[in-house]
C-alpha positions as a LaTeX table, in Angstrom:
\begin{tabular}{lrrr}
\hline
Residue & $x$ (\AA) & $y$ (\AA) & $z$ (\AA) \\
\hline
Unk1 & 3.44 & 9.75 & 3.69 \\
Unk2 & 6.89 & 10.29 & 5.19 \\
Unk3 & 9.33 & 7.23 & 5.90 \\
Unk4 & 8.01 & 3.59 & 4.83 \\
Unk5 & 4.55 & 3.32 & 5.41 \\
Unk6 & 3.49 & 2.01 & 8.97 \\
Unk7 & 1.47 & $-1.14$ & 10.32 \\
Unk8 & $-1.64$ & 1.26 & 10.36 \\
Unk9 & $-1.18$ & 2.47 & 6.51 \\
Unk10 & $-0.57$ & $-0.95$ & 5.49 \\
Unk11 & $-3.90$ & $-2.29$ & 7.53 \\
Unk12 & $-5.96$ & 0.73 & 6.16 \\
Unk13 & $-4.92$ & $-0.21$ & 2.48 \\
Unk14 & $-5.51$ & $-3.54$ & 2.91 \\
Unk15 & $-8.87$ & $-2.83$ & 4.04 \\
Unk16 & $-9.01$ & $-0.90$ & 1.45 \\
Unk17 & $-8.44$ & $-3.72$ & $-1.59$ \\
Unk18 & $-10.67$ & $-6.40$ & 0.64 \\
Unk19 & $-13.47$ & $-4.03$ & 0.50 \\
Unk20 & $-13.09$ & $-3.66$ & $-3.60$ \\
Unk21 & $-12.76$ & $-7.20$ & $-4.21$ \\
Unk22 & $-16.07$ & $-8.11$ & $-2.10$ \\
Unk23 & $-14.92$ & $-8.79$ & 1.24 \\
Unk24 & $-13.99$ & $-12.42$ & 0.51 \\
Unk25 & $-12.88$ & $-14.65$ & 3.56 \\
Unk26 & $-9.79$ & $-16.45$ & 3.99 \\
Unk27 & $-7.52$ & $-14.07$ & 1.60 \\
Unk28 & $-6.34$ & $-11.85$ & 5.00 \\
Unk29 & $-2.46$ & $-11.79$ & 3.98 \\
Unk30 & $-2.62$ & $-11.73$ & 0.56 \\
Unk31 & $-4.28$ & $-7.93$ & 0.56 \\
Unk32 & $-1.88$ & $-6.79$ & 3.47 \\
Unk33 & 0.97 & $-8.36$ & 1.66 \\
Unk34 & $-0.35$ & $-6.78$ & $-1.42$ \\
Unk35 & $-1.10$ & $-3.40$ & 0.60 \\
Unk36 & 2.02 & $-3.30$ & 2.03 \\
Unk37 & 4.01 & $-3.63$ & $-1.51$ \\
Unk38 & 1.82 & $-0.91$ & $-3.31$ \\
Unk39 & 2.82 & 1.26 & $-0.35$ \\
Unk40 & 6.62 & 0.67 & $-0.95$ \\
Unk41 & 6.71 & 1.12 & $-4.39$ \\
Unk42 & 4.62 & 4.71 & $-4.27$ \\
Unk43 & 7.74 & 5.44 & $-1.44$ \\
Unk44 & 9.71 & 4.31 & $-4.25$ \\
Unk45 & 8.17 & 6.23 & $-6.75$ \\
Unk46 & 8.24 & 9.06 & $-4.52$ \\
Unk47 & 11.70 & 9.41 & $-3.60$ \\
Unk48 & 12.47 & 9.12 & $-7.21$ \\
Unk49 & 11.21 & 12.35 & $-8.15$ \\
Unk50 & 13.51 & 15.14 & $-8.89$ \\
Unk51 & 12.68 & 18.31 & $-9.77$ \\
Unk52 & 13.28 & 17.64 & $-13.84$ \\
Unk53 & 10.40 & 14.99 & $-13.50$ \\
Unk54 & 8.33 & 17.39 & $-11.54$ \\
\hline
\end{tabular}
């Protein structure tokens, strides 16, 4: 992924973690919200990387 992840990558993730946890109803933001931070912190991770941690 380049640049912080979009509505779409957020949405699939979240889709994603709803589908591992059993489809349960109600819990809607709570797996984007938690989508969207997993995405930001493998940016993070990402853009951390140099080429001594390679």
């Amino acid at each position: 992924m380049a640049g912080p992840p979009t509505i779409k990558d957020i949405e699939r993730r979240a889709y994603q973690l709803w589908q591992q946890a059993g489809m349960p109803d109600g819990r809607d933001q709570e797996f984007y919200l938690e989508a969207e931070r997993q995405l930001r912190e493998e940016l993070v991770r990402h853009e951390l990387r140099t080429p001594d941690t390679l």
